[in-house]
N, C-alpha and C positions, 0 to 999 in steps of 0.2 A: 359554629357557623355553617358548617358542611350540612351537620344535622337540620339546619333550619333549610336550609335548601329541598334537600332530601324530602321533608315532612312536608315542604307548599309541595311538592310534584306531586306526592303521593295525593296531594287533598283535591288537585284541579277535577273538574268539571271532565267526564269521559268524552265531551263533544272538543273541547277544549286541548284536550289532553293529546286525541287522535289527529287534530291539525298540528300541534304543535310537534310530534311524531313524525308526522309527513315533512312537515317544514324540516325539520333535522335533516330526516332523510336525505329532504335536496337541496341542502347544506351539504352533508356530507358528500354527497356524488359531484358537486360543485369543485370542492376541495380535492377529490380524487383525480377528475381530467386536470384539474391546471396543475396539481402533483407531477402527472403523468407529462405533460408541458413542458414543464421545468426541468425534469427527469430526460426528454427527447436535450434538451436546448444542452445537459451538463453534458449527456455522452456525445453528440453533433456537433456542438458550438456552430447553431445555423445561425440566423441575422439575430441580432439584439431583440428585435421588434416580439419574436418568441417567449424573451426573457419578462418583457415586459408583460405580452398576456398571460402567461400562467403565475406571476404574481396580482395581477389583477383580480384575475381569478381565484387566486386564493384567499385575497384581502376581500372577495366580495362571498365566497362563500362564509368566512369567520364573520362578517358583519350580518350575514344574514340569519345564520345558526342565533349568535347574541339579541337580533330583534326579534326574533321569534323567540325566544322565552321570554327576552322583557315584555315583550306584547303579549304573549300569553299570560304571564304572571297578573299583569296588569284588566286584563279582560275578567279574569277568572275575579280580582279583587270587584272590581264594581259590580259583574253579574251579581255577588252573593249579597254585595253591601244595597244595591238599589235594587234588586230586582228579589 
């Protein structure tokens, strides 16, 4: 299963490929401040409201990291199939 993974990335589209790259990226940096967030909120214990954005933001950078490869995966299949 891993493997099958592995082999669609390796086969995407290099235009494809570099969005989906970038998209991680700011996935990743998403997930890093609201890390950092949550990280302030455990050693401070400032207002709740804290707790709640860097979980937000954590939940929103994992959701976005996951669309951007189903949406890549998916673009990469029709380009090859219709076009």
């Amino acid at each position: 299963m891993i493997k099958f993974f592995i082999n669609s990335y390796k086969k995407l589209d290099k235009k494809i490929l570099h969005i989906l790259n970038n998209g991680l990226a700011f996935s990743f940096f998403i997930c890093i401040i609201s890390s950092m967030i949550l990280l302030t909120y455990m050693l401070f214990f400032t207002y709740p409201i804290v707790y709640y954005i860097g979980l937000l933001g954590f939940i929103l950078g994992l959701n976005s990291a996951s669309s951007f490869i189903i949406s890549a995966t998916i673009i990469d299949n029709v380009k090859k199939e219709y076009f």
